[in-house]
PDB file of N, CA, C and O in Angstrom, chain B, residues numbered from 101:
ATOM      1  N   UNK B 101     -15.805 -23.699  35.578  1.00  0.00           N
ATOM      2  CA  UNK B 101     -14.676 -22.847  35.266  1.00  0.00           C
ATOM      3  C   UNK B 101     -13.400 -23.671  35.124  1.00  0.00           C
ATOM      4  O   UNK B 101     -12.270 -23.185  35.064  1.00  0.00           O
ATOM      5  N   UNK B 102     -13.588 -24.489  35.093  1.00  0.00           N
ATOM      6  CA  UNK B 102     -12.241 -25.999  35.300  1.00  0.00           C
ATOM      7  C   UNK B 102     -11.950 -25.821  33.415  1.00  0.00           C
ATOM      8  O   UNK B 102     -12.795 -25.805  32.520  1.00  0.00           O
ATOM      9  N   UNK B 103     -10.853 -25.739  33.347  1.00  0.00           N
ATOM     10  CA  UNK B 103      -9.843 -25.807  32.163  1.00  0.00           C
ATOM     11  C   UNK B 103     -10.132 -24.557  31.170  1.00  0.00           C
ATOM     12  O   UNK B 103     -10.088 -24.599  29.940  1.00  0.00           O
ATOM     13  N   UNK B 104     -10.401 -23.573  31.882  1.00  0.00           N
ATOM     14  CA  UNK B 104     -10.460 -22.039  31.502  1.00  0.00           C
ATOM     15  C   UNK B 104      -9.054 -21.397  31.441  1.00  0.00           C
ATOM     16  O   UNK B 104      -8.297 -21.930  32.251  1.00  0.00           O
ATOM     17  N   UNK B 105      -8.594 -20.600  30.858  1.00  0.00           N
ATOM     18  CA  UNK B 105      -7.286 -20.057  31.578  1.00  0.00           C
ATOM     19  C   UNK B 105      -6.883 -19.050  32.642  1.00  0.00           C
ATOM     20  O   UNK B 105      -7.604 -18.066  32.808  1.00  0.00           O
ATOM     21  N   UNK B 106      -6.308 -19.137  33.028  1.00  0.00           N
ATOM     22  CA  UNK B 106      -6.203 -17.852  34.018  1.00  0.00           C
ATOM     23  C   UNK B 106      -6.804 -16.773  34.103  1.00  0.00           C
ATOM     24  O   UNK B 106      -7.655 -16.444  34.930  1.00  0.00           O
ATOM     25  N   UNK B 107      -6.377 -16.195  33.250  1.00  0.00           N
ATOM     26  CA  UNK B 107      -6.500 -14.575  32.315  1.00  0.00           C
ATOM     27  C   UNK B 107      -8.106 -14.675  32.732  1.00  0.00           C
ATOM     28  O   UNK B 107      -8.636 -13.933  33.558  1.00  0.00           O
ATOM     29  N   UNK B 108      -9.009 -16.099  31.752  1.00  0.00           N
ATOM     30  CA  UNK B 108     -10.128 -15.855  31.791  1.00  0.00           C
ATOM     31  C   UNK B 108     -11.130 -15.680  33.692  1.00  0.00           C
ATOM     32  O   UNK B 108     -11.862 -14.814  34.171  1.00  0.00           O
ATOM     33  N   UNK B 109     -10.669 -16.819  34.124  1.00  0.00           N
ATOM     34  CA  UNK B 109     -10.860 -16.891  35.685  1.00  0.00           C
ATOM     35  C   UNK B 109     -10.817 -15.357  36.287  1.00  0.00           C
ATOM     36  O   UNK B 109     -11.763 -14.771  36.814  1.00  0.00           O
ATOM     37  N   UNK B 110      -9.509 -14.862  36.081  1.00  0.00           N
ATOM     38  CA  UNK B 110      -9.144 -13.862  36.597  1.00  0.00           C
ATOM     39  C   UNK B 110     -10.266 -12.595  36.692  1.00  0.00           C
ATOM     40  O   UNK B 110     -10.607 -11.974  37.698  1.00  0.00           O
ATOM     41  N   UNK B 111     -10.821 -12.393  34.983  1.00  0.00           N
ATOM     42  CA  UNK B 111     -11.946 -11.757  34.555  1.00  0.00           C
ATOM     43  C   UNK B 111     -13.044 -11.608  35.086  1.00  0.00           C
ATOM     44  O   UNK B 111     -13.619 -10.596  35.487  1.00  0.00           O
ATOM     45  N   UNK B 112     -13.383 -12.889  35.075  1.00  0.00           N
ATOM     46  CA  UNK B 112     -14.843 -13.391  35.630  1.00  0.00           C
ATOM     47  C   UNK B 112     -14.739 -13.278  37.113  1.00  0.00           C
ATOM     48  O   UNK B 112     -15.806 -13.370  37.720  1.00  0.00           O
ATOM     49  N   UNK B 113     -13.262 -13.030  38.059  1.00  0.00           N
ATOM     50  CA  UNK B 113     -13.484 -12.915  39.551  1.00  0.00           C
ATOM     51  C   UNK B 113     -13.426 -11.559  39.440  1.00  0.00           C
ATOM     52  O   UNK B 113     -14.375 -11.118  40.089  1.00  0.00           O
ATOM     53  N   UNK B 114     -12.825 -10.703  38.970  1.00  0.00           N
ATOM     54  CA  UNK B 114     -12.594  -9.080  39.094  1.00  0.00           C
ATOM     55  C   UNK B 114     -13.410  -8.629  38.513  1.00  0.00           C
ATOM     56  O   UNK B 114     -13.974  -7.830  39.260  1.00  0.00           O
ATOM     57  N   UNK B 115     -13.983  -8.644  37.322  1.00  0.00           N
ATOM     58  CA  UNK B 115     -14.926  -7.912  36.433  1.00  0.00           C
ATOM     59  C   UNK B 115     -13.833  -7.435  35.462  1.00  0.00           C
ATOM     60  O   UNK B 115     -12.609  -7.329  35.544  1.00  0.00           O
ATOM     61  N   UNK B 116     -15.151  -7.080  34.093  1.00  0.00           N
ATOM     62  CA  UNK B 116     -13.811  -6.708  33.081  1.00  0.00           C
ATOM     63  C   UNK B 116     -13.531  -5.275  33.379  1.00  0.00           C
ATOM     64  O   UNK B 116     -12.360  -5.062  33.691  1.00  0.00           O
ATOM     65  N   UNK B 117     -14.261  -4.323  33.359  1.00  0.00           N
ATOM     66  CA  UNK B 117     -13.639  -2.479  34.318  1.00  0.00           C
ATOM     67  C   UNK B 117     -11.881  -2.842  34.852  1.00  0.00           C
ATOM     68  O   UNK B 117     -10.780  -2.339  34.628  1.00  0.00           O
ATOM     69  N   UNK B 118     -12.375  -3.922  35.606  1.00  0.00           N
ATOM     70  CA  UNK B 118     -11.083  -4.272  36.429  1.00  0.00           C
ATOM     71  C   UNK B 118      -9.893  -4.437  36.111  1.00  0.00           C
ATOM     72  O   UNK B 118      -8.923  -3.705  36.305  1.00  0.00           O
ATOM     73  N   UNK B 119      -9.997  -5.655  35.495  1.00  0.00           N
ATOM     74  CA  UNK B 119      -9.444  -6.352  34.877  1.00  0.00           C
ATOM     75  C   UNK B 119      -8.550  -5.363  33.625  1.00  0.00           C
ATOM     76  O   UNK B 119      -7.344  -5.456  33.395  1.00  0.00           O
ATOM     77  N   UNK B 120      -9.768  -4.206  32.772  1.00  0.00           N
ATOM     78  CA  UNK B 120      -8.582  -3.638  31.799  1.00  0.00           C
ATOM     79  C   UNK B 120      -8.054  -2.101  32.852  1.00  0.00           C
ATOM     80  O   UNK B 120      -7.282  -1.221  32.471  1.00  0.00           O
ATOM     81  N   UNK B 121      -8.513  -2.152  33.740  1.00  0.00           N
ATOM     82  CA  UNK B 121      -7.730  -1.101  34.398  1.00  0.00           C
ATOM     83  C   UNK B 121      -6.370  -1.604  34.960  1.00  0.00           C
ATOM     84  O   UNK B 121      -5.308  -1.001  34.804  1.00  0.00           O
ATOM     85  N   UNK B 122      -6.497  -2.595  35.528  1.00  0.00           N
ATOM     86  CA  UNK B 122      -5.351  -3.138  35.676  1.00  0.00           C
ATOM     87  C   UNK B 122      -4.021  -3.426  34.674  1.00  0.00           C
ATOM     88  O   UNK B 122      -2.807  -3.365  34.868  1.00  0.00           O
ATOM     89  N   UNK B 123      -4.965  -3.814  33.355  1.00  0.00           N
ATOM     90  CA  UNK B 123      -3.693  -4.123  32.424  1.00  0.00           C
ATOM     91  C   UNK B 123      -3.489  -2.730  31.925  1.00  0.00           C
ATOM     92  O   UNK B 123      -2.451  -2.689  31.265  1.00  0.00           O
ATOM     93  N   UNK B 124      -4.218  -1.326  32.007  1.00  0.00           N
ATOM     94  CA  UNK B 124      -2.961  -0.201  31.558  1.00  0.00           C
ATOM     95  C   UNK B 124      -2.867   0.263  32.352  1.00  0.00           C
ATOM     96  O   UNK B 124      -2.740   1.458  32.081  1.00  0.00           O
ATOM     97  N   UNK B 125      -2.811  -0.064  34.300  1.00  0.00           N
ATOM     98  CA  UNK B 125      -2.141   0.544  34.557  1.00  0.00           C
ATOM     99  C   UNK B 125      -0.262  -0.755  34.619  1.00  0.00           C
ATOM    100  O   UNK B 125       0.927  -0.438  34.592  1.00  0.00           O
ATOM    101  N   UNK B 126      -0.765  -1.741  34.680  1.00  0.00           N
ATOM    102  CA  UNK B 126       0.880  -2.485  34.106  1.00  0.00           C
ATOM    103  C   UNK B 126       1.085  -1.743  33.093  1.00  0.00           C
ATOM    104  O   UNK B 126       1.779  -0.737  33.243  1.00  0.00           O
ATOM    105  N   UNK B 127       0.750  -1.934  32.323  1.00  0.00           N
ATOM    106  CA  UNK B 127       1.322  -1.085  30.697  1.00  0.00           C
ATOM    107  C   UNK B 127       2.015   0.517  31.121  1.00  0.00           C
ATOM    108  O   UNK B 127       3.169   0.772  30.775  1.00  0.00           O
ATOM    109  N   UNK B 128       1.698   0.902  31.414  1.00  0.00           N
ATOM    110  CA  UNK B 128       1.795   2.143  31.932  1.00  0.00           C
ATOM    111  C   UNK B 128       3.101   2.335  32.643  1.00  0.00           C
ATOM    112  O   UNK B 128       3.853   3.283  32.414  1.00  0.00           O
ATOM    113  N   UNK B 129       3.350   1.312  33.588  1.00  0.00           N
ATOM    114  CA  UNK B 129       4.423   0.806  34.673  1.00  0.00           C
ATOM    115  C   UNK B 129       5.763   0.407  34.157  1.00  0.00           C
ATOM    116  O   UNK B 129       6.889   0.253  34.631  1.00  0.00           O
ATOM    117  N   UNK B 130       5.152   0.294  32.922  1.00  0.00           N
ATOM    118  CA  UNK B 130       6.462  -0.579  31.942  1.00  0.00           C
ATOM    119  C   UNK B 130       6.629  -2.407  32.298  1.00  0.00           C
ATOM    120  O   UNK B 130       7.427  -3.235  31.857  1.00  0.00           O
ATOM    121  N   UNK B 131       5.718  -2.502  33.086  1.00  0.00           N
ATOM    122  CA  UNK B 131       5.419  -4.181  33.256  1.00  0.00           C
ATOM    123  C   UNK B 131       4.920  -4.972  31.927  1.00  0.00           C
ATOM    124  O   UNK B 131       5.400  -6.063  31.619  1.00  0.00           O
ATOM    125  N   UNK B 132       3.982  -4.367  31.221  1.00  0.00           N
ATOM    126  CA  UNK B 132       3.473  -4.813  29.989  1.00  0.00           C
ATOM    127  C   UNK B 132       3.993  -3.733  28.910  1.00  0.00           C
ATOM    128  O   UNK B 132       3.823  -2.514  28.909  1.00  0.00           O
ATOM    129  N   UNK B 133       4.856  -4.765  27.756  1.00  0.00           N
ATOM    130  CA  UNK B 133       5.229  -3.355  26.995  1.00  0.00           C
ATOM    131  C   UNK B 133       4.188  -3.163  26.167  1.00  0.00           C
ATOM    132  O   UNK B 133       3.366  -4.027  25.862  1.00  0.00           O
ATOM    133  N   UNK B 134       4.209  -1.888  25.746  1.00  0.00           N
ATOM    134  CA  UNK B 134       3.628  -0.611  25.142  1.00  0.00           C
ATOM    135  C   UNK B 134       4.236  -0.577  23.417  1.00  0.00           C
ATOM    136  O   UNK B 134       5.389  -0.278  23.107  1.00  0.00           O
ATOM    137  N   UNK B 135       3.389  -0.874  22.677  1.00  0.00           N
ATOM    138  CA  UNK B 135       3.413  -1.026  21.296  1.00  0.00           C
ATOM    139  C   UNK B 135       3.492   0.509  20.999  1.00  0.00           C
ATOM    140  O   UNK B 135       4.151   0.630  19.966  1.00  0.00           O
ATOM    141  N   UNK B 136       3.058   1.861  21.518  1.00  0.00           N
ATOM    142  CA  UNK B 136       2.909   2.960  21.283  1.00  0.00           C
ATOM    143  C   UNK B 136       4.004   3.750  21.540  1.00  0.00           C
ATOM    144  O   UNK B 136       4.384   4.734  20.905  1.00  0.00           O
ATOM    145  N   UNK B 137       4.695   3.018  22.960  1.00  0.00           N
ATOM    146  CA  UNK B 137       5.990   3.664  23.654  1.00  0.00           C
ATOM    147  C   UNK B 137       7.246   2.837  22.754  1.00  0.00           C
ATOM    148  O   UNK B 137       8.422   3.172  22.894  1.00  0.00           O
ATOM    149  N   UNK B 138       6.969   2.095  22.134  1.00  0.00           N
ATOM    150  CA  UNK B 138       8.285   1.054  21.313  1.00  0.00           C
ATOM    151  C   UNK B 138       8.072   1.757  19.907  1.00  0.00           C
ATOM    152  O   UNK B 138       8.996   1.570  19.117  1.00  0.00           O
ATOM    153  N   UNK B 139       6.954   2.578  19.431  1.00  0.00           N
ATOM    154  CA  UNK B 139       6.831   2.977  18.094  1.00  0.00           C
ATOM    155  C   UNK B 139       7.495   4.350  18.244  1.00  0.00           C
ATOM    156  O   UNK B 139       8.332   4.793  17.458  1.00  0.00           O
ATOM    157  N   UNK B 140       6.916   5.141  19.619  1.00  0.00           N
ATOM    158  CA  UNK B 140       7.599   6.425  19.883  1.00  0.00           C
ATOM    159  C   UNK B 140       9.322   6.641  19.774  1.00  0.00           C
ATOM    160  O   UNK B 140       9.949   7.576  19.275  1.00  0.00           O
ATOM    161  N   UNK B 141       9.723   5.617  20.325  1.00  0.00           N
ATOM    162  CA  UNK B 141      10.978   5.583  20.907  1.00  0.00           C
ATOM    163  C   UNK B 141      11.928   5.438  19.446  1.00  0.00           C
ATOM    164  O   UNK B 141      12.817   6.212  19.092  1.00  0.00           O
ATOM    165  N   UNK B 142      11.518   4.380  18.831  1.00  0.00           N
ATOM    166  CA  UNK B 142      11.646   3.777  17.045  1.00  0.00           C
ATOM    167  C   UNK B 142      11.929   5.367  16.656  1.00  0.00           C
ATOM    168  O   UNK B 142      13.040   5.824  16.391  1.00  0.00           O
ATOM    169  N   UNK B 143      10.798   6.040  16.678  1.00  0.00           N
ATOM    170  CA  UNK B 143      10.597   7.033  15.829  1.00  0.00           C
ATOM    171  C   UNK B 143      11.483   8.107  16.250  1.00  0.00           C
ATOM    172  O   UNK B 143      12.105   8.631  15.326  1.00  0.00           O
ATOM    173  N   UNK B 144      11.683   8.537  17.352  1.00  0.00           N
ATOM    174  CA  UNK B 144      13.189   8.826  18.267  1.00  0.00           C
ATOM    175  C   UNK B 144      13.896   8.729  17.481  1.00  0.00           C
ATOM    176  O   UNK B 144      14.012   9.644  16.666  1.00  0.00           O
ATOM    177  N   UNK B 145      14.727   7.491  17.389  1.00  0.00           N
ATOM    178  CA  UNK B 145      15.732   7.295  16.857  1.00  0.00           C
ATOM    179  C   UNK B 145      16.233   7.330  15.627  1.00  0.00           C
ATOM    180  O   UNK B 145      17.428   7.480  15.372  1.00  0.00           O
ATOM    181  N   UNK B 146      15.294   7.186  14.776  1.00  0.00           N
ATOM    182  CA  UNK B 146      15.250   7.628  13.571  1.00  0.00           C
ATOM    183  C   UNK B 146      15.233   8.905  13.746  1.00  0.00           C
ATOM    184  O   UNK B 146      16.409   9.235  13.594  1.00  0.00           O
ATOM    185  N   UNK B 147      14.520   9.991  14.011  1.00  0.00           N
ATOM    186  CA  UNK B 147      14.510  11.314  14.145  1.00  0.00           C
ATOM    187  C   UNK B 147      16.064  11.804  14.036  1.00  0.00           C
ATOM    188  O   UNK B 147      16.721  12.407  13.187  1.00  0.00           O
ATOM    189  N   UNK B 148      16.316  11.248  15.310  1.00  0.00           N
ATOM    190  CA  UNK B 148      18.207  11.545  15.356  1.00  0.00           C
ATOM    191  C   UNK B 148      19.181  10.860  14.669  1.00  0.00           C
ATOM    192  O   UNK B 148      20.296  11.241  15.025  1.00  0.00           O
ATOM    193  N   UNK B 149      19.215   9.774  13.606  1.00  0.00           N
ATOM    194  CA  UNK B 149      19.708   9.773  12.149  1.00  0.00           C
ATOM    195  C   UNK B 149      19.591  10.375  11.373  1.00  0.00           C
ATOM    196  O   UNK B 149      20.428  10.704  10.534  1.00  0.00           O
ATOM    197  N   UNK B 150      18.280  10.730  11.488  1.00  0.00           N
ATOM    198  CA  UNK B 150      18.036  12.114  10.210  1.00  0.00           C
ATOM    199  C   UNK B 150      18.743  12.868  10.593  1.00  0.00           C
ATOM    200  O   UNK B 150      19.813  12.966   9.993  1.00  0.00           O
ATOM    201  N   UNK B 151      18.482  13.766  11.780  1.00  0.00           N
ATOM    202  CA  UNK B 151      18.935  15.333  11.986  1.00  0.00           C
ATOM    203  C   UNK B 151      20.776  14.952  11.975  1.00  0.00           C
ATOM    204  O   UNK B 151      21.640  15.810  11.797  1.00  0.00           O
ATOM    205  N   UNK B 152      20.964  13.909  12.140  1.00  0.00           N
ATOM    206  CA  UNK B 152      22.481  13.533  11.594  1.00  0.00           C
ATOM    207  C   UNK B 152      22.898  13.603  10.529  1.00  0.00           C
ATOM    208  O   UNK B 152      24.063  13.859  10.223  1.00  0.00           O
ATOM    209  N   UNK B 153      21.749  13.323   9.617  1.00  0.00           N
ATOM    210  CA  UNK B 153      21.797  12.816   8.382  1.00  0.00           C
ATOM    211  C   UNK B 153      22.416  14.263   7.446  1.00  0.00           C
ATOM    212  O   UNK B 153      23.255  14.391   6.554  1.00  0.00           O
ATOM    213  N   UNK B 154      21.276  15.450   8.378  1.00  0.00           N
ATOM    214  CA  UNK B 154      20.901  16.867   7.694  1.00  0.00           C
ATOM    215  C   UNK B 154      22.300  17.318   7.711  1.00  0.00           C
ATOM    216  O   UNK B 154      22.903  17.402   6.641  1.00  0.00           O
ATOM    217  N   UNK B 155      22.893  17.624   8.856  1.00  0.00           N
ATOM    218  CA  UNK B 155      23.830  17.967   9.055  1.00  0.00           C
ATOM    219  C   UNK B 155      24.871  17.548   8.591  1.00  0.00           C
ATOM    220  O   UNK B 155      25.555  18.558   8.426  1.00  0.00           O
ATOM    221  N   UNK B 156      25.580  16.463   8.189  1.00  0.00           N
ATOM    222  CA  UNK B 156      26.120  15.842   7.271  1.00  0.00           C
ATOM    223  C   UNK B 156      26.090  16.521   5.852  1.00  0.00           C
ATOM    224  O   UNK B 156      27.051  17.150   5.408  1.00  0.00           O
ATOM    225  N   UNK B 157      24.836  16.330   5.140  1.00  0.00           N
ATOM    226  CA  UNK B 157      24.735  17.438   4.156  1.00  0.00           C
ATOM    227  C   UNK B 157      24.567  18.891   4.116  1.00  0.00           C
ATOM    228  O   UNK B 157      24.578  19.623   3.127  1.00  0.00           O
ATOM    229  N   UNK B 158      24.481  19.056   4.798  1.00  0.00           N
ATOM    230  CA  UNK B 158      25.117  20.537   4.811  1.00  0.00           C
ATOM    231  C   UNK B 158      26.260  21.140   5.372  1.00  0.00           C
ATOM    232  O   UNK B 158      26.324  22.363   5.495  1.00  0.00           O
ATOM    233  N   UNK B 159      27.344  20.239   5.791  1.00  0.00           N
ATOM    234  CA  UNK B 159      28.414  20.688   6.009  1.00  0.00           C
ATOM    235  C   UNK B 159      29.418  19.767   4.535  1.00  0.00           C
ATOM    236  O   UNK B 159      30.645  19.697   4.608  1.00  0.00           O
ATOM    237  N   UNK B 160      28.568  19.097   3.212  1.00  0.00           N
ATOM    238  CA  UNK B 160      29.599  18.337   3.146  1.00  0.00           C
ATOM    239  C   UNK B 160      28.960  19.611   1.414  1.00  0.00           C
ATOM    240  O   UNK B 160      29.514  19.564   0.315  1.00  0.00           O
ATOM    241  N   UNK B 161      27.876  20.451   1.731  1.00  0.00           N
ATOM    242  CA  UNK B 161      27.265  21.435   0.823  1.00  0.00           C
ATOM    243  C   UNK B 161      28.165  22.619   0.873  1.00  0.00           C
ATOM    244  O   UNK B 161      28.505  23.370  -0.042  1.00  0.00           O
ATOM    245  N   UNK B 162      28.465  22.626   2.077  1.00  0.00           N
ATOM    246  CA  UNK B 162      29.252  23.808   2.337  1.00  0.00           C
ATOM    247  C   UNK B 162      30.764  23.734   1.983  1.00  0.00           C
ATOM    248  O   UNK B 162      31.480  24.663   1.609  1.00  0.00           O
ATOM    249  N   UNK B 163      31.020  22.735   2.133  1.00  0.00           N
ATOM    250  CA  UNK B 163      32.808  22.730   1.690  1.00  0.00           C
ATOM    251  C   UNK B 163      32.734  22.863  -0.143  1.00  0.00           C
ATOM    252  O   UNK B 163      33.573  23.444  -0.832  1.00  0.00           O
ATOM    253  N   UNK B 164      31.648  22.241  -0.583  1.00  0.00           N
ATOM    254  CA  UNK B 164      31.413  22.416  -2.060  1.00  0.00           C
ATOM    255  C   UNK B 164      31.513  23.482  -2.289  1.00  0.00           C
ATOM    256  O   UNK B 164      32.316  23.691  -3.199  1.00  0.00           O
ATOM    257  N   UNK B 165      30.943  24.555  -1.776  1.00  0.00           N
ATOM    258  CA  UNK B 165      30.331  25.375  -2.176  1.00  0.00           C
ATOM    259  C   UNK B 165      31.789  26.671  -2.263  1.00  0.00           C
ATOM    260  O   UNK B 165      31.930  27.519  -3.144  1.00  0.00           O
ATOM    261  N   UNK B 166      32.723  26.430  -1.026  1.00  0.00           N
ATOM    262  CA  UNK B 166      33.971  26.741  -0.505  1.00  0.00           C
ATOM    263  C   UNK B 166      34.746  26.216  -1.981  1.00  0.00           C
ATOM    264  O   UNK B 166      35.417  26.975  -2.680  1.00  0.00           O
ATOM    265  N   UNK B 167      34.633  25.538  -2.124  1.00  0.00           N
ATOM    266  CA  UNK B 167      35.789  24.732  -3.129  1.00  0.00           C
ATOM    267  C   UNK B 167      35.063  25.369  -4.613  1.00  0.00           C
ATOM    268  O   UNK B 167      35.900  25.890  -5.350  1.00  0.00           O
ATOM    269  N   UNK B 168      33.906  25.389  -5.035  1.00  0.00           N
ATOM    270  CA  UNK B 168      33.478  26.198  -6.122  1.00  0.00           C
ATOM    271  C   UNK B 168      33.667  27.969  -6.124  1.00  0.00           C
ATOM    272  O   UNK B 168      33.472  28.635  -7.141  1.00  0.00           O
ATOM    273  N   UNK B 169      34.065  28.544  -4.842  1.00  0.00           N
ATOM    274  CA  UNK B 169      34.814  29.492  -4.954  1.00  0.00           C
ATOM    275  C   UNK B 169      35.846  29.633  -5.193  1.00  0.00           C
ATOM    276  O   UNK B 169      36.087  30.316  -6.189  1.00  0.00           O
ATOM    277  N   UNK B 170      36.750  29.180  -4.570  1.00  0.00           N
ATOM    278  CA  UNK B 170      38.459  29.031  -4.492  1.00  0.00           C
ATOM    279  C   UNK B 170      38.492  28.934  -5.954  1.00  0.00           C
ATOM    280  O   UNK B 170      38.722  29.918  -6.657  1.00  0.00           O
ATOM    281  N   UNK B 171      38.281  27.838  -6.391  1.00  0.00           N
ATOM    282  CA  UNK B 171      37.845  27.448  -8.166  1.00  0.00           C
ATOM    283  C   UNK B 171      37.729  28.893  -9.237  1.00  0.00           C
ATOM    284  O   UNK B 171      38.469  29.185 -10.176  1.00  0.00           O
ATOM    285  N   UNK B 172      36.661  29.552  -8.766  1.00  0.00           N
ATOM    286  CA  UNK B 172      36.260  30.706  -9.360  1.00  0.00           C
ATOM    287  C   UNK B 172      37.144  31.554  -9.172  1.00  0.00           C
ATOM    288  O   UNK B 172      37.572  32.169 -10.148  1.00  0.00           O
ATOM    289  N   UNK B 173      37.658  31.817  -7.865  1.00  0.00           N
ATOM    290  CA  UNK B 173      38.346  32.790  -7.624  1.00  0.00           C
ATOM    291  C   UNK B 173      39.674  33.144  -8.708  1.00  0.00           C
ATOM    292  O   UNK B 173      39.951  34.043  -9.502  1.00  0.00           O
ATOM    293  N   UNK B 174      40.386  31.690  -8.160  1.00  0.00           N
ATOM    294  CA  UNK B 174      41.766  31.095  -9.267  1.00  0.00           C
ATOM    295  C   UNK B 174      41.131  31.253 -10.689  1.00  0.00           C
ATOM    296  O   UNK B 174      41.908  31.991 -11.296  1.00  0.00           O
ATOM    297  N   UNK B 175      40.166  30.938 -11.455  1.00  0.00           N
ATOM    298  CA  UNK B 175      40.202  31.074 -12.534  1.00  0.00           C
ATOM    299  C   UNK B 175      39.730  33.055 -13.037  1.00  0.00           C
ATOM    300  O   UNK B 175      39.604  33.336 -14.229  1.00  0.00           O
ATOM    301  N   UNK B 176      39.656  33.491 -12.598  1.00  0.00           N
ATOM    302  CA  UNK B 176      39.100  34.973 -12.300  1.00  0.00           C
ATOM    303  C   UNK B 176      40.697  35.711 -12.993  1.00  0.00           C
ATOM    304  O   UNK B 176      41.818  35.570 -12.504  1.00  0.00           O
ATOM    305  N   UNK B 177      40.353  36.441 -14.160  1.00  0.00           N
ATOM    306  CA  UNK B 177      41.596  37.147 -15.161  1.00  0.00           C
ATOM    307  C   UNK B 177      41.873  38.647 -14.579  1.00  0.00           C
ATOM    308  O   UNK B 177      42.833  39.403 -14.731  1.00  0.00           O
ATOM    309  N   UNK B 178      40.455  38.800 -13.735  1.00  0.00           N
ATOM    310  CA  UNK B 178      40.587  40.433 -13.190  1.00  0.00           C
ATOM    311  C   UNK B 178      39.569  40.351 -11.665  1.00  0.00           C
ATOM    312  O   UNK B 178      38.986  39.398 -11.147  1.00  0.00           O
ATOM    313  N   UNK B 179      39.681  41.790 -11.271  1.00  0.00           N
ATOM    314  CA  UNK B 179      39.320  41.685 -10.283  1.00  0.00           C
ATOM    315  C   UNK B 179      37.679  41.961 -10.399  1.00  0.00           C
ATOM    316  O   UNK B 179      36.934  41.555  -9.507  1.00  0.00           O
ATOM    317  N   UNK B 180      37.349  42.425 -11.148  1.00  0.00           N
ATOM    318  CA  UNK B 180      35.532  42.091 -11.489  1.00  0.00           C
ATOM    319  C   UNK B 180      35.266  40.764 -11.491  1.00  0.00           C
ATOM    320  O   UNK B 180      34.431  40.519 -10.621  1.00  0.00           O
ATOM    321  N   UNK B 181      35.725  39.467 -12.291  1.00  0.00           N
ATOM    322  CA  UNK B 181      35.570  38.221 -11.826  1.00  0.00           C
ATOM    323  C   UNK B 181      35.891  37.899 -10.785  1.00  0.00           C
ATOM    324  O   UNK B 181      35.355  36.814 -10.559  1.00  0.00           O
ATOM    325  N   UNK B 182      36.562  38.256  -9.856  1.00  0.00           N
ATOM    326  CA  UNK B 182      37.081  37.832  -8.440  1.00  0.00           C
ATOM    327  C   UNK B 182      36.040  38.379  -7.676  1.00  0.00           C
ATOM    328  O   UNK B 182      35.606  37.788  -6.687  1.00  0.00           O
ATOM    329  N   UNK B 183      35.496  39.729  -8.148  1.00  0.00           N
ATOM    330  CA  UNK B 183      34.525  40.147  -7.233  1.00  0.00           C
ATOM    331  C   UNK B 183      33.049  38.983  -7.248  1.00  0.00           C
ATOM    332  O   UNK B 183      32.530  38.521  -6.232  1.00  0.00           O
ATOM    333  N   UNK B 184      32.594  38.699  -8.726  1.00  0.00           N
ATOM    334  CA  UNK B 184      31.684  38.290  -8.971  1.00  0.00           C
ATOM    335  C   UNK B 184      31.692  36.620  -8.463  1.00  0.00           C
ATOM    336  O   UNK B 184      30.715  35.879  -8.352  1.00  0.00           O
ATOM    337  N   UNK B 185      32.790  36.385  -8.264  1.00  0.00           N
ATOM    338  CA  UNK B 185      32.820  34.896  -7.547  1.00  0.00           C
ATOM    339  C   UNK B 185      32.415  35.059  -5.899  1.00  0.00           C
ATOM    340  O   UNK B 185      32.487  34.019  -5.245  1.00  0.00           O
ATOM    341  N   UNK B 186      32.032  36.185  -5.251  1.00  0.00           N
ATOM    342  CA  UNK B 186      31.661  36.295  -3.918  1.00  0.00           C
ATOM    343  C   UNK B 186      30.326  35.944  -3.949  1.00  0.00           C
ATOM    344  O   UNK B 186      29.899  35.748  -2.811  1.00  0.00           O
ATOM    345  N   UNK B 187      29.205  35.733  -5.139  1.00  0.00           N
ATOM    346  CA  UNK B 187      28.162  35.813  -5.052  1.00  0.00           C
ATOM    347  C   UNK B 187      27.710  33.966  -5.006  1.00  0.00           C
ATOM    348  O   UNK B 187      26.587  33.505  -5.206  1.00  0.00           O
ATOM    349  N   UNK B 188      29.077  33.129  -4.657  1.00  0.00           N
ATOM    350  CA  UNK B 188      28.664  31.882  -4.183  1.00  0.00           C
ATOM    351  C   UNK B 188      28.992  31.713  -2.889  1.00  0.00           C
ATOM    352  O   UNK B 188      30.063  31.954  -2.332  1.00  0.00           O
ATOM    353  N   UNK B 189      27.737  31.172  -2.342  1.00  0.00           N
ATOM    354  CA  UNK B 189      27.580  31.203  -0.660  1.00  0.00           C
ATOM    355  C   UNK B 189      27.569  29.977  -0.134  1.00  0.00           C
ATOM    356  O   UNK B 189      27.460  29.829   1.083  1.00  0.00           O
TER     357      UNK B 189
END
């Protein structure tokens, strides 16, 4: 067993059962990081740029939409066009 590495030694004294129970429960512990918990977290954060993102456009939809009234309204010769400019939301 002379110029094996650790890891391997380690194996061959615990058994492998052991040996990978041990490494998720480190993983688990946050001792060994977690490729699944770093993809989750990634994906987190992106999540909440988007829903930033959404909101952004639709408040920047809504002032449009405000300003294509006002627009309508002002150009409106009677009050049937003034009425018919309510039908932008």
């Amino acid at each position: 067993m002379n110029g094996l590495p650790w890891w391997v030694k380690g194996i061959a004294t615990v058994g492998f059962p052991v040996a990978i129970t041990a490494f998720l429960l480190a993983q688990s512990a946050g001792w060994i990081p977690s490729e699944i918990r770093t993809l989750s977290q990634a994906v987190a954060a992106r999540r909440s740029v988007m829903d930033q993102h959404v909101k952004t456009t639709e408040d920047i939809a809504a002032a449009i939409r405000i300003a294509a009234r006002v627009m309508c309204e002002n150009a409106a010769r009677d009050e049937q066009q003034r009425r018919n400019c309510e039908t932008i939301r």
